[in-house]
Each structure stands twice: as C-alpha cells, then as structure tokens.
C-alpha positions in Angstrom: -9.9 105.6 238.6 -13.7 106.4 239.8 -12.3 104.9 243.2 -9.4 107.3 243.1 -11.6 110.4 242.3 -14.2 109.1 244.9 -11.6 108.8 247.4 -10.7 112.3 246.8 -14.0 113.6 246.7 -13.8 115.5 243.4 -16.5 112.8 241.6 -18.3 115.9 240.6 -15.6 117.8 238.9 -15.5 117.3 234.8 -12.3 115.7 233.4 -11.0 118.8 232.2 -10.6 120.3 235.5 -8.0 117.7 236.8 -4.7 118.8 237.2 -1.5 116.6 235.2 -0.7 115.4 238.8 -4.5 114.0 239.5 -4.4 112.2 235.7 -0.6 111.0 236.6 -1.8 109.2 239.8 -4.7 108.0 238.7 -2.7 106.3 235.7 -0.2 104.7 238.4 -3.1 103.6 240.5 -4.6 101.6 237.5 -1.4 100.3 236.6 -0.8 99.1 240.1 -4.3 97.6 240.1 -4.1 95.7 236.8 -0.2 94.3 238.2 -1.9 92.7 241.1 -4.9 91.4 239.7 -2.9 89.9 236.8 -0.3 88.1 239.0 -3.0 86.9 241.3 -4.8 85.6 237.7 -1.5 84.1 236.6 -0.9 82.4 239.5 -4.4 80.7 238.8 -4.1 80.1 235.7 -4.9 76.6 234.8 -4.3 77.7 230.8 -0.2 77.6 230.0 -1.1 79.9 227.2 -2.9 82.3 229.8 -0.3 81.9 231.9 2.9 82.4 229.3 1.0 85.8 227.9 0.3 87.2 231.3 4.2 86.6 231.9 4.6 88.4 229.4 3.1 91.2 230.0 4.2 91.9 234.0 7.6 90.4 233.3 8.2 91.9 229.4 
C-alpha cells in the first residue's frame, strides 16, 4: 500500500483524507500482490502441506 500511495505522491496525506476509491485500489493492489507472491511460493513449495493450504487459499 505505501508503494501505491508513494506512487501517487500523497505519502504525506493522513489516512483519513483518502477518498473510498484511493482505499478500494489500494485493497485490490494488495490482493493482487499477495495472489502472485503466493502462486510463485506454491509453486516452490517443497512442503505438500504448504502447498495444499496455499491452494487453498488462491483456488478456495
């Protein structure tokens, strides 16, 4: 989210001042974040556990 603000230039502005639309895309960037990193993780993942809960979670 920092990244998303930084990128946007409004690192200086307190939480309260971001509009619904600023909180809505930050959410969708970190969801879009955590997606990739976790597929890249479960593709990795020597654990079968690991890798059966992070199916889990990207594939419900």
């Amino acid at each position: 989210m920092g990244r998303w603000l930084e990128a946007r230039g409004r690192l200086d502005r307190p939480i309260a001042t971001l509009t619904r639309k600023d909180l809505e895309c930050m959410a969708s960037n970190a969801i879009s974040r955590f997606v990739v990193l976790a597929s890249k993780r479960r593709t990795q993942a020597p654990d079968p556990e690991e890798r059966d809960m992070l199916d889990l979670l990207l594939m419900g």
